[in-house]
MIPALUM-756196 format. One record per residue (C-alpha): residue in one letter; x, y, z. Coordinates in pm, whole numbers, plus 50000, padded with zeros to 5 digits. Layout:
<rs>
AXYZ;...
</rs>
This chain:
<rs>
X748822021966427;X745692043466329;X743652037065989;X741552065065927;X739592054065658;X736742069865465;X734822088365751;X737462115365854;X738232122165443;X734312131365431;X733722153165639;X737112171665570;X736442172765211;X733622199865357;X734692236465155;X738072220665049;X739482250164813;X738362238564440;X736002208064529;X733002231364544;X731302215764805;X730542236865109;X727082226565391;X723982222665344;X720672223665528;X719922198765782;X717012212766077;X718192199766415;X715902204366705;X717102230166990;X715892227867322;X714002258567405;X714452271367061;X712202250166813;X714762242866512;X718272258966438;X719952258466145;X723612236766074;X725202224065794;X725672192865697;X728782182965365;X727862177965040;X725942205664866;X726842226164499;X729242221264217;X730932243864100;X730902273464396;X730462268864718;X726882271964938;X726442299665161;X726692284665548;X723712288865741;X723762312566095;X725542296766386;X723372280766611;X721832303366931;X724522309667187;X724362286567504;X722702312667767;X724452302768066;X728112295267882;X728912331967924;X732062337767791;X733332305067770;X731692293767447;X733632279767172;X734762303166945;X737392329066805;X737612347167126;X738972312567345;X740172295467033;X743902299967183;X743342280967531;X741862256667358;X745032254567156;X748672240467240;X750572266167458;X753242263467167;X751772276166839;X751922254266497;X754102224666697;X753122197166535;X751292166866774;X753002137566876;X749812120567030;X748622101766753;X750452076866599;X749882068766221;X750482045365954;X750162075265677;X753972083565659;X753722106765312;X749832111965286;X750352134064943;X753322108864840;X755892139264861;X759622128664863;X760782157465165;X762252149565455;X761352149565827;X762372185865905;X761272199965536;X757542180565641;X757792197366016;X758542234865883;X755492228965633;X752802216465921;X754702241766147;X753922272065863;X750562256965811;X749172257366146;X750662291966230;X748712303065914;X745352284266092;X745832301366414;X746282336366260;X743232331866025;X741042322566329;X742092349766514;X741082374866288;X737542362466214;X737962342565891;X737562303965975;X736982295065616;X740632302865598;X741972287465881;X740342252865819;X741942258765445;X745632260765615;X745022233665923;X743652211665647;X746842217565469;X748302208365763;X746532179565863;X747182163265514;X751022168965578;X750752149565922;X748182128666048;X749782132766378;X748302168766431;X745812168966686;X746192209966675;X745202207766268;X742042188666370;X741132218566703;X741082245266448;X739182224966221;X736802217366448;X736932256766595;X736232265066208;X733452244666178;X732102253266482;X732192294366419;X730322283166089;X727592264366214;X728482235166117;X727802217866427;X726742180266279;X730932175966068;X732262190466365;X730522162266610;X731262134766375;X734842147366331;X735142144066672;X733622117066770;X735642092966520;X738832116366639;X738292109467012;X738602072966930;X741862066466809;X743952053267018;X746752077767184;X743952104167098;X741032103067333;X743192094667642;X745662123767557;X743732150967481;X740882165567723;X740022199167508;X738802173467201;X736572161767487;X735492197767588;X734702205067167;X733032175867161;X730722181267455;X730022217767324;X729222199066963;X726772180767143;X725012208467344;X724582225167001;X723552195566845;X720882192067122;X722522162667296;X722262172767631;X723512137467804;X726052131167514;X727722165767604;X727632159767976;X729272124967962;X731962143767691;X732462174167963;X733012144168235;X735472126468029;X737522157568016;X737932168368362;X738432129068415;X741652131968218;X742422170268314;X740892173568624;X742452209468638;X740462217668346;X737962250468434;X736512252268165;X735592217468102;X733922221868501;X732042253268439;X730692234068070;X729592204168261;X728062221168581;X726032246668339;X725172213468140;X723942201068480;X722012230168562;X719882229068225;X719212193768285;X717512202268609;X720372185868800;X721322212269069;X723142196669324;X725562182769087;X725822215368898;X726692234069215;X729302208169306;X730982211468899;X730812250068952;X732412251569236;X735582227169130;X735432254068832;X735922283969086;X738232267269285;X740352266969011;X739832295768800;X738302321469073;X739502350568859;X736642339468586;X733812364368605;X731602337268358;X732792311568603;X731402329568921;X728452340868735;X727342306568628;X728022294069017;X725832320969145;X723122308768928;X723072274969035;X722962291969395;X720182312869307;X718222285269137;X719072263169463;X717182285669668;X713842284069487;X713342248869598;X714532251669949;X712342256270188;X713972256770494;X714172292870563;X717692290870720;X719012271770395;X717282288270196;X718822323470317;X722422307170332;X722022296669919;X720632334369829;X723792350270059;X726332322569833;X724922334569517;X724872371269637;X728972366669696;X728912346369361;X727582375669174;X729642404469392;X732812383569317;X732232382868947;X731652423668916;X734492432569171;X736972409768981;X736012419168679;X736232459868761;X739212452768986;X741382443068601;X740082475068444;X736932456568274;X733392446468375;X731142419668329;X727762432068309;X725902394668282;X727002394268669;X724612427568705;X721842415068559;X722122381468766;X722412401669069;X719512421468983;X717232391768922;X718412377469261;X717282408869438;X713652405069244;X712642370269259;X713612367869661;X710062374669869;X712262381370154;X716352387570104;X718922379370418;X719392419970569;X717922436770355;X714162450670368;X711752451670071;X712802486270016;X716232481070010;X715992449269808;X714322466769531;X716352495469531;X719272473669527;X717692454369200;X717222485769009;X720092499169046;X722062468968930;X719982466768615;X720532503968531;X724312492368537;X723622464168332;X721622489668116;X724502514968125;X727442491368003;X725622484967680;X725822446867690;X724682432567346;X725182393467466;X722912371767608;X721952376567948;X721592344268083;X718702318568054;X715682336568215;X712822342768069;X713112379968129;X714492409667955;X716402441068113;X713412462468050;X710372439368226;X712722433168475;X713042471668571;X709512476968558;X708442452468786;X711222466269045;X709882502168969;X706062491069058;X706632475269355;X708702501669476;X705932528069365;X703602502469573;X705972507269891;X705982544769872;X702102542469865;X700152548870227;X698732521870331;X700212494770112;X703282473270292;X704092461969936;X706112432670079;X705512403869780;X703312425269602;X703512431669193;X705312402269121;X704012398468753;X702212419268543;X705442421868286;X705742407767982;X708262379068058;X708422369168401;X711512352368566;X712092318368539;X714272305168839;X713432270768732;X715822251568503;X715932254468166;
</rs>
């Protein structure tokens, strides 16, 4: 039997419809990024306070980040079926006389309501309905993903880590449900809890260890913390079970790429930059092979070609041409997203391959390692 208590009720109560309480400000140190804004609950009477901007997007999540677009794999496969993995003590929360089925159509009705808000951009109103729900059954593990989804497309990054951390320890909870695991660890991240969110990512693929998405999160956790050879080894569990993903095969040929800048053994060395090379080639021929493209796969590819002094087959010439014309892809497809967690933009990038190829073309000048700066931003192949 599960007693709630107090904690959950607080940080639901956060923009309950007519308590006039919505977040407010709490500064939470990012790495990389000084301070981000979240929210915290509590705040006006009366009308609720604006929420503050989402936190930055995690560079090297690529499309796997939490959010509207994934909300429904992180979701039951059945939509608005109430949860049997929690077992509580809370048989009428609101003290309604209705029956079993009557209480089942209402959570059923609720959630559906949840799911369609979040899909459609508005999580104010789909934590309204999976609240609703949620009050109707305790039970309802879904109720509490899109509340934490909600919160979570808000900013609120600090209710949605509590909320989950008291969630993931009821019993028949934690051991039942590996994508609470997966929010939590992404909670974490954005509350700049780097080993908290790689110990939630590990407890997730330790109960699901089919789980992609919970490999790719914890081997791009990994990689950030400056642990490589662990990040490569997450990765590639993550391809080996979701090779279709272009973020997936991005991310591993990162790790590859960042691999190779501290090997030195020039036969390893070449072997890491050829894996990330395939990483990269996978990602953008999967990707146009369904109709669509990827371009964070370009711009990987591109920096690949740049940062090598010497590539496997390929001569300086060739290297650089093969750079550019990757990032005039990348530069072509529009991308507005991230693109990845280099310090480098698309722009520096192509003029340091256009110099060095101008410094190959001149008489005289081999150009082989030459012109590796001068740019703005330089790339960083070490781990952020």
């Amino acid at each position: 039997m599960i007693r709630r208590g107090v904690c959950l009720a607080a940080i639901l109560v956060a923009g309950c419809p007519g308590s006039g309480q919505g977040p407010s400000s709490r500064r939470v140190a990012a790495p990389g990024d000084g301070e981000v804004q979240v929210g915290t609950a509590g705040g006006g009477e009366g009308t609720a306070a604006a929420p503050g901007p989402p936190a930055p997007p995690d560079p090297l999540v690529r499309s796997l980040r939490e959010g509207l677009d994934d909300a429904s794999e992180l979701l039951g496969d059945a939509p608005g079926a109430p949860s049997d993995d929690v077992q509580s003590d809370d048989a009428d929360p609101l003290g309604l006389e209705t029956s079993a089925a009557d209480r089942d159509e209402a959570v059923r009705q609720a959630l559906e309501r949840a799911r369609s808000r979040l899909a459609a951009g508005d999580p104010q109103g789909a934590a309204t309905a999976a609240r609703a729900a949620f009050d109707l059954d305790g039970r309802s593990v879904e109720a509490i993903k899109i509340l934490v989804l909600s919160y979570l497309a808000r900013g609120w990054d600090l209710e949605a880590r509590r909320m989950l951390s008291e969630v993931t320890g009821w019993n028949g909870v934690g051991e039942k449900s590996p994508e609470l695991w997966f929010l939590l660890g992404r909670a974490h991240e954005r509350t700049a809890e780097p080993d908290q969110a790689i110990a939630a990512y590990q407890q997730a693929t330790r109960l699901k260890p089919s789980y992609a998405r919970a490999w790719n999160n914890l081997g791009v956790a990994l990689l950030r913390r400056g642990t490589v050879v662990r990040a490569v080894e997450a990765l590639e569990t993550a391809v080996s079970l979701d090779g279709d993903s272009a973020a997936i095969q991005t991310n591993l040929g990162t790790a590859y790429r960042r691999s190779a800048v501290s090997e030195n053994r020039p036969t390893q060395k070449a072997a890491l930059l050829r894996k990330a090379e395939k990483a990269y080639q996978t990602a953008i021929d999967g990707a146009v092979a369904r109709g669509s493209s990827y371009p964070p796969a370009y711009f990987d590819l591109a920096l690949l070609y740049l940062e090598a002094k010497t590539f496997p087959g390929l001569d300086d010439g060739a290297r650089l041409a093969a750079a550019t014309r990757n990032l005039e892809k990348f530069q072509q497809l529009g991308w507005t997203g991230d693109v990845g967690g280099d310090d480098i933009d698309v722009e520096a990038a192509l003029q340091i391959a256009q110099r060095q190829q101008r410094a190959l073309q001149s008489p005289g000048v081999k150009g082989k390692g030459k012109d590796r700066g001068g740019a703005k931003k330089q790339p960083a192949p070490v781990e952020k």
